[in-house]
C-alpha positions in Angstrom: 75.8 48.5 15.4 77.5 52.1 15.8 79.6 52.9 18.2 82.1 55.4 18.8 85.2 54.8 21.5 89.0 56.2 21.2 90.1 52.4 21.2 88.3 49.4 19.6 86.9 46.8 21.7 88.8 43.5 21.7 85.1 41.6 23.7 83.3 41.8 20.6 83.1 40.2 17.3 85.2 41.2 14.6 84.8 44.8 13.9 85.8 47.4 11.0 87.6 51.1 12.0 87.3 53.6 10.5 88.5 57.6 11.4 86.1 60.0 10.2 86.9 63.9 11.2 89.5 62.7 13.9 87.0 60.6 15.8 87.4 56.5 15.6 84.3 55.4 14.4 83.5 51.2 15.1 81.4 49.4 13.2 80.8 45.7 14.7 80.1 43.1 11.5 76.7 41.4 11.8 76.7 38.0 10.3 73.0 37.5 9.2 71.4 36.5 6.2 68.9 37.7 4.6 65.8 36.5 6.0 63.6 34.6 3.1 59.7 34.8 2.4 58.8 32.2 5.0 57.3 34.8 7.1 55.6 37.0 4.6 54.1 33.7 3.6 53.1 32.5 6.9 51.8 36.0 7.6 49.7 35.7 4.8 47.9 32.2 6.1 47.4 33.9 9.0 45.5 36.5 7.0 43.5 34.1 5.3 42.6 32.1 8.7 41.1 35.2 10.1 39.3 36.3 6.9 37.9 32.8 6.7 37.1 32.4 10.7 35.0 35.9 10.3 33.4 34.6 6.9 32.0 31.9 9.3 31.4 33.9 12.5 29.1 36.0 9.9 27.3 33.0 8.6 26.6 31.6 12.0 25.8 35.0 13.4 23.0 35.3 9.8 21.9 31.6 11.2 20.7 32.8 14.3 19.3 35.4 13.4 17.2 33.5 11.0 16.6 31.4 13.4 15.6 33.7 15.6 13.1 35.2 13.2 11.0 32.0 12.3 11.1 30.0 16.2 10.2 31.2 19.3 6.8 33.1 21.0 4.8 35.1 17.9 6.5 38.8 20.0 4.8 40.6 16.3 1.3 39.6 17.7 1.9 40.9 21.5 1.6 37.3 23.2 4.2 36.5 25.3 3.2 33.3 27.4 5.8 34.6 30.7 3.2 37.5 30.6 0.1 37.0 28.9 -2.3 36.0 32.5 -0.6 40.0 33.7 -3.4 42.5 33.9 -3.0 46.7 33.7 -2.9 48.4 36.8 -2.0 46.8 40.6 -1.7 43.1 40.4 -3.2 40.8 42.9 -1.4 38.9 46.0 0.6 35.9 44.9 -0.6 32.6 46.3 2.5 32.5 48.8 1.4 35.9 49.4 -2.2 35.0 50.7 -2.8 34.5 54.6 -5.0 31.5 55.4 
């Protein structure tokens, strides 16, 4: 972290002065290691979860499909049992429909 003051700051951790062009310049020391491939290696599990989970969305999605294509009303052939007894034109009055 880079700061610049006319005094150092006696609150933080230890810290390294330095005058540059008659301004005080502080730099604070950061303690940290390096960070090691854990993450890049997790990330890349994560990667290859998702690839995987989409490989199988794809085969269940082909499944269906399939499925789909061989099952179910004949729609190639036009009959369609929730409609086949519906005539062109107006259609008559339901039986609820009828007065007695």
């Amino acid at each position: 972290m880079l700061t610049r003051s006319s005094t150092p700051r006696s609150d933080a951790a230890p810290q390294h002065t330095s005058v540059c062009a008659g301004v005080q310049v502080v730099y604070a020391e950061e303690r940290r290691m390096a960070r090691n491939a854990r993450p890049t290696a997790a990330k890349r599990e994560r990667e290859k979860a998702l690839i995987e989970r989409r490989q199988q969305k794809a085969a269940r999605r082909q499944d269906a499909k399939e499925r789909k294509a061989t099952t179910g009303p004949d729609r190639a052939l036009g009959d369609d049992p929730d409609i086949a007894h519906i005539k062109l034109g107006p259609q008559p009055p339901a039986d609820w429909q009828l007065e007695e």
